[in-house]
N, C-alpha and C positions, 0 to 999 in steps of 0.2 A: 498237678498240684491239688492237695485238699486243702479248703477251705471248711470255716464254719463263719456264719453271717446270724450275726443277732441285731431286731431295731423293730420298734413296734408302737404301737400305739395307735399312733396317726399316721396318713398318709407321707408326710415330711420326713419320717424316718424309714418308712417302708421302700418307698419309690427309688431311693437314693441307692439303697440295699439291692435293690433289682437291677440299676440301672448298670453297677458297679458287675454284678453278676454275668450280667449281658455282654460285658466289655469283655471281660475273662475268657469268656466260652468263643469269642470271635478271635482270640489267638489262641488257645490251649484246649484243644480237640480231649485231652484229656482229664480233662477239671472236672473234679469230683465235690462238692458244694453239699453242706447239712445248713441249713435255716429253724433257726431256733427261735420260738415265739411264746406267744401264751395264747391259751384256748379261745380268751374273749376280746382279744385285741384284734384288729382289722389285717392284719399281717394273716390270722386266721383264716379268713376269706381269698385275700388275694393272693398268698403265697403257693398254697396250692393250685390255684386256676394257672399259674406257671410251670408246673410241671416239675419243682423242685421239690426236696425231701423234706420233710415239716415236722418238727419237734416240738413240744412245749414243755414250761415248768411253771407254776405257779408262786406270782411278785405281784404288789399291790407297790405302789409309790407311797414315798415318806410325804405325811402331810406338813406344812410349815408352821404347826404349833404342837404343843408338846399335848399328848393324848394317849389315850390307851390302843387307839389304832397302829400308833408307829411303834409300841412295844409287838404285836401282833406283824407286821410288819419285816421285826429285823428277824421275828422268826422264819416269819418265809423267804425272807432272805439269807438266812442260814440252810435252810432246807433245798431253795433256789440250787445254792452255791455246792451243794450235795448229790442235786440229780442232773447239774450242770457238768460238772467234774464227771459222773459216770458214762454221760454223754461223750464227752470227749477223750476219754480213756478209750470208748468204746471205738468212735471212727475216727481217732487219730490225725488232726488235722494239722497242716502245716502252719498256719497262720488263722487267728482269730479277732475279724473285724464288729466292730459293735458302730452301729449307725445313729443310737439313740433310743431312748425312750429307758420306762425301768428297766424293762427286762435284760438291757446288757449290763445291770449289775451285777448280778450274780454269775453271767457269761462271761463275760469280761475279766472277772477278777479271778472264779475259777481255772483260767486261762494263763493268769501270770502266774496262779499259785504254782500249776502243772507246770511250769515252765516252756509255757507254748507263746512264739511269736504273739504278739498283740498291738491291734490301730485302731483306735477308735476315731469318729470322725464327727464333726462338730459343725452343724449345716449353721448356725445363727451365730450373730454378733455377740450375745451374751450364751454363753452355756449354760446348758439344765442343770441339776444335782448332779444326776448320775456322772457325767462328764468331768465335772469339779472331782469328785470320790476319785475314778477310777485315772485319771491321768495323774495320780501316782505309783499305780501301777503297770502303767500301760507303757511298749515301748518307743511310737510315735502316736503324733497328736494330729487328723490331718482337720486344714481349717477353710470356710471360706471366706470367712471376712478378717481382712488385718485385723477390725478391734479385739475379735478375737483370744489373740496371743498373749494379750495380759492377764491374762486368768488362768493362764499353762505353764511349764517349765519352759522356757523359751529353747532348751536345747532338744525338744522333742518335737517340736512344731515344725510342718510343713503345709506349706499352702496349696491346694491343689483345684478350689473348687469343688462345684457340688457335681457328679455324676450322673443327676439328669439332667444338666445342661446341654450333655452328647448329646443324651438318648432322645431328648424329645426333638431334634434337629434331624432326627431321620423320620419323620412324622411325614404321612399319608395326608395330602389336602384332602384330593378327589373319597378318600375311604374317609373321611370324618366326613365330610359334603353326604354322603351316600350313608352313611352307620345314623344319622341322624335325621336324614332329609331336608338337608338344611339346602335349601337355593341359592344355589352360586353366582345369580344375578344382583343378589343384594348383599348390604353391609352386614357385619354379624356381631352382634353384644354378648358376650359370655357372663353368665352370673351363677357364682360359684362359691360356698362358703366353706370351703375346705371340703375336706372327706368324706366328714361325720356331719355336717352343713352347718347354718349358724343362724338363729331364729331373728337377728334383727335385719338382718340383711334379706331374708324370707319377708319380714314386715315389711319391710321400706319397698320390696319388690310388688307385692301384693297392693299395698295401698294404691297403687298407678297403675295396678294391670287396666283399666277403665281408658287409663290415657294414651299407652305405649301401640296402642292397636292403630293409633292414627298415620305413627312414626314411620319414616319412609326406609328401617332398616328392621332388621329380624333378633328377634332373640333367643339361646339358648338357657335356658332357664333351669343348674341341676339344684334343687330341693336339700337331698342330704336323706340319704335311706325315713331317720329316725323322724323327717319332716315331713314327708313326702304324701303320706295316705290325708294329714291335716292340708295338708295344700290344693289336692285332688280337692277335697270336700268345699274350698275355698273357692276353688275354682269353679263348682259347678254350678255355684250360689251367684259368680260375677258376674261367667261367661268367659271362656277361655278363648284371647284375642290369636286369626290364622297365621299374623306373623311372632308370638310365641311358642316353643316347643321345650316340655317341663321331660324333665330324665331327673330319676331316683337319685341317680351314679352313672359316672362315667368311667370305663375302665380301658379305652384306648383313648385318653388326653391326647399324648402326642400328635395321634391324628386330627384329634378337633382343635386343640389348639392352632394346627396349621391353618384352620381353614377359619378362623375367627377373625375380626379385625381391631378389639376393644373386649377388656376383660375386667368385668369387679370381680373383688375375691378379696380374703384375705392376706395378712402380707409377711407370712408362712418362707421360711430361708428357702424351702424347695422351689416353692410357685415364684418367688423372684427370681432363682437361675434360670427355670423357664423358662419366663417372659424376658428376661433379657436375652436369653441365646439364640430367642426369635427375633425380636425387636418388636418386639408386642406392647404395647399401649394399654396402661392399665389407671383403672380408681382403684387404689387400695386402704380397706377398711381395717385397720387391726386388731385383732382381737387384745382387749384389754388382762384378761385374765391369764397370761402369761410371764412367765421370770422374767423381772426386771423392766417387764414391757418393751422387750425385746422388737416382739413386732413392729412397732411404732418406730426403732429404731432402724429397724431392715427399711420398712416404706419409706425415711427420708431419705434416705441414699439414693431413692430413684426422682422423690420427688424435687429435691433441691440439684438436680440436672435436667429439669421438664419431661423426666421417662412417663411421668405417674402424677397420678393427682390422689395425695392424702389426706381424708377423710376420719376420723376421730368416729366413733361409734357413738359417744355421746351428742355430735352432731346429726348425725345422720337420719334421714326424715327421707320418704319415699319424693317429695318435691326435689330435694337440696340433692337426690340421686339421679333422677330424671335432668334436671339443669346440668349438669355435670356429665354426662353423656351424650347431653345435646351441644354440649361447646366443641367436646371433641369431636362428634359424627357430624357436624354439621359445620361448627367454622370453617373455611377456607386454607387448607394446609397443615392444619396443626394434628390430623391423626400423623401425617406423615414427616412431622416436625419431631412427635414424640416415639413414633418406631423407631427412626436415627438415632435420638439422646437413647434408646433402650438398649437397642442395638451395639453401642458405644461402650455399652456396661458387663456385654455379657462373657464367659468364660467358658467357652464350647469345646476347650479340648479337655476338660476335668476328669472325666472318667479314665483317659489313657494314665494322667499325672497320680490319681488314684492307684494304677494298677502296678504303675513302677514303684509306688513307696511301697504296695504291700509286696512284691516279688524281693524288694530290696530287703524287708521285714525278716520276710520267711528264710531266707537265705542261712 
């Protein structure tokens, strides 16, 4: 089978695109895969450290008020939809799945115009633009949240989960224990603010590094590239406490995740399949600045079943986070109260149900 996989931006669209990839290649010895991105999206870095074939075209997303940006815009979106098309004239692909972000808009629709198989896949409860645009051209819609399906043609919709739900279930304890140095006699706090990181969660971390040194469990602490050299400099000025350990990026999760016991982060549709397909225990912070406020709506669904404890970023204070990780590492059964409720949530065979709509697609 050829495929061509388009999703970019952020990790939540990228991961999914891999995870899906991965599933493929474990039955189809022959799977021939083009990954289509853009030069400055994060798909940029990590597509290639996978050893798959990496294309770009140049897309800028529509902003939500009317500007002389989004006239510029639909040009490159025209121009997209131009060197997308030659792309796939050129490797001939059976089936073309779009994961997210702009850049499968002009993949994507390219796609239906060629009259080439087309799925796009919709990791969050509310859908981005792109998503909205192209599931009228697209031949299935795959989803994983039921809310979902009210925003699709309902006779295009299939549920299948997110595809890192698999992949991160085949996670390395001992190789994240070891990739990090993390000591596997103590508890482990994961803080994470997405891919790209997220500077209040950085803040609220920082304000207690003073205090978290006393704590009788460990932290992984990943910054976010664009963070990372200001947090270094932060650090040198506190004192960097022996049971925290600061990383840029993490580019084997699945493994560290195995070996964590408690995770903040944001509350991103990917990083929920995660943690639920482990039964991972999470504070989830949402990022406000998303459609619809989406996030907010992904993190009740764990936390109105006790998976998760939801956090508002308007709230959030380096105190009010510290409380909140001490209830859970430290009260008396209640990490192991909220692995269960996570665990209860999650959707680990996604990637296979993924691979039978697109084989069904492509047909």
């Amino acid at each position: 089978m050829k495929i061509v996989v388009s999703g970019g931006g952020t990790g939540g669209h990228i991961y999914p695109a891999l995870a899906f990839i991965n599933e493929i290649k474990k039955r189809d010895e022959r799977l021939d895969v083009l990954y289509i991105g853009t030069e400055r999206g994060l798909e940029s870095e990590i597509v290639p450290r996978e050893g798959i074939p990496f294309q770009t075209i140049h897309i800028t997303g529509f902003q939500r008020k009317l500007s002389m940006e989004n006239v510029k815009t639909v040009v490159r979106f025209l121009r997209g939809t131009k060197r997308a098309k030659a792309l796939l004239n050129e490797f001939k692909p059976d089936v073309v799945i779009g994961t997210g972000g702009y850049v499968c808009g002009p993949v994507v629709y390219a796609a239906a115009k060629l009259k080439i198989p087309t799925v796009i896949h919709e990791q969050n409860s509310v859908p981005g633009l792109t998503n909205k645009f192209l599931s009228r051209y697209v031949d299935r819609i795959a989803i994983c949240f039921k809310e979902a399906e009210a925003f699709f043609p309902k006779n295009k919709v299939v549920f299948t989960g997110n595809p890192r739900a698999s992949e991160v279930m085949s996670g390395n304890r001992e190789e994240g224990l070891r990739s990090l140095g993390i000591k596997p006699n103590k508890k482990t706090v994961l803080i994470v603010g997405g891919s790209r990181g997220a500077r209040p969660i950085n803040d609220a971390f920082m304000s207690i590094l003073s205090d978290v040194k006393a704590k009788p469990y460990q932290f992984v602490y990943v910054t976010g590239t664009v963070h990372y050299e200001r947090v270094q400099e932060q650090m040198k000025s506190i004192g960097q406490p022996e049971n925290v350990i600061v990383q840029p990026f993490i580019h084997n999760m699945p493994d560290v995740l195995s070996a964590v016991d408690l995770i903040v982060a944001r509350a991103g549709a990917t990083t929920l399949a995660e943690i639920t397909a482990l039964g991972l225990p999470s504070i989830l912070i949402p990022s406000p600045y998303v459609t619809n406020n989406h996030q907010e709506k992904n993190a009740a669904a764990l936390s109105k079943k006790d998976a998760a404890i939801l956090r508002k970023e308007s709230e959030l204070t380096g105190d009010r986070l510290l409380q909140d990780i001490d209830d859970i590492m430290v009260t008396p059964g209640r990490l192991d109260a909220m692995k269960q409720a996570a665990k209860a949530l999650g959707v680990p065979t996604s990637a296979e149900k993924l691979h039978m709509l697109v084989k069904e697609v492509a047909k």
